[in-house]
C-alpha positions as CSV (number, residue, x, y, z in Angstrom):
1,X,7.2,124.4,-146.9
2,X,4.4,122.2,-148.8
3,X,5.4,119.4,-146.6
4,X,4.6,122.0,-143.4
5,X,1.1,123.3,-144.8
6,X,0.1,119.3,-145.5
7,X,0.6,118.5,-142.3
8,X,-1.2,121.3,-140.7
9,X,-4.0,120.4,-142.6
10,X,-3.6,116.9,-142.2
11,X,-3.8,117.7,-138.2
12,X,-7.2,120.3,-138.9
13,X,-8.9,117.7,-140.5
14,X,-7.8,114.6,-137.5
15,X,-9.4,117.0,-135.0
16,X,-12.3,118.1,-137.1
17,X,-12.9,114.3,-137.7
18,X,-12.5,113.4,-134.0
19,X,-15.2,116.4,-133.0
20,X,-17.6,114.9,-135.8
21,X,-17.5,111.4,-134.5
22,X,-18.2,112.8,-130.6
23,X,-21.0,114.6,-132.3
24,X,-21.9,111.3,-134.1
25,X,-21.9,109.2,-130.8
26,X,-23.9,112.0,-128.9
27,X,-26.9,112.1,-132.0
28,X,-26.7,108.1,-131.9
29,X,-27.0,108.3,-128.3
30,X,-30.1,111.2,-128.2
31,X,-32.0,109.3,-131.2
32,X,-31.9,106.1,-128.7
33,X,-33.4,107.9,-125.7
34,X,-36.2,109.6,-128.2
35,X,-36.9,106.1,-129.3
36,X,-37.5,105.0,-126.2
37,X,-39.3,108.0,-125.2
38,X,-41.4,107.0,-128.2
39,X,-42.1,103.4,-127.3
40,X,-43.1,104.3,-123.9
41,X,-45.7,106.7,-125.4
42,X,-46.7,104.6,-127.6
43,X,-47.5,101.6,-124.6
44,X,-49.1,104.8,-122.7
45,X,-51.6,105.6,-125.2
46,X,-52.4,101.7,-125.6
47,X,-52.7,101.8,-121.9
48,X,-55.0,105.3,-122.3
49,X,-57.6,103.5,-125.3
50,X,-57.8,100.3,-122.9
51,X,-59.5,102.4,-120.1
52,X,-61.3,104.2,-122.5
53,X,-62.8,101.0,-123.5
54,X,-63.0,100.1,-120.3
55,X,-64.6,102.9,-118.8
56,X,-67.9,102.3,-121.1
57,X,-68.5,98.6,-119.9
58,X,-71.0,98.0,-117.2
59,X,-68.8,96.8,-114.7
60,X,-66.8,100.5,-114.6
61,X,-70.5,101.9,-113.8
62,X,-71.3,99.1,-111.6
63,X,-67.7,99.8,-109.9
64,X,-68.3,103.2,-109.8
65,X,-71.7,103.6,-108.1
66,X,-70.5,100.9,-105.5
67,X,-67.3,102.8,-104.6
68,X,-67.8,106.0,-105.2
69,X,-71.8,106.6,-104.6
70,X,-72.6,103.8,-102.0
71,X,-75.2,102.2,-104.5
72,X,-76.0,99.1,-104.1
73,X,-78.6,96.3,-106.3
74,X,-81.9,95.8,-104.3
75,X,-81.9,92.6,-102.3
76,X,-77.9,93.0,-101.6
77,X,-76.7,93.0,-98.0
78,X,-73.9,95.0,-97.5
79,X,-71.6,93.8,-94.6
80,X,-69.9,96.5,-92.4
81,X,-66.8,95.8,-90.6
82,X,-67.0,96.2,-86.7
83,X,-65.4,99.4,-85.2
């Protein structure tokens, strides 16, 4: 009778173990995904400051009012392509 209630017990705690290492592997595999998540972030806000930067130079403006607004310094010739 012992010898039954130690095995069932013995076979509780195999499964239990086998659910908490499935649950183990998923975590592992979540926290790797969020790392990544959070590396890819962290490259997009480098990526976000850069422009910032960037859009406060002279040549953004300069870009800018050439592309967008037409401008152009005096003396410049601007050369149209043939339609």
């Amino acid at each position: 009778m012992v010898l039954v209630a130690v095995l069932m017990v013995l076979v509780v705690v195999s499964f239990r173990s086998i659910e908490l290492r499935q649950k183990q592997q998923d975590y592992d595999t979540r926290i790797s995904q969020l790392n990544q998540q959070i590396e890819e972030e962290t490259q997009r806000t480098e990526e976000i400051e850069e422009y910032g930067k960037y859009t406060k130079t002279r040549k953004f403006v300069e870009e800018v009012a050439k592309d967008k607004l037409g401008l152009v310094y005096d003396g410049e010739i601007i050369f149209k392509p043939e339609e």
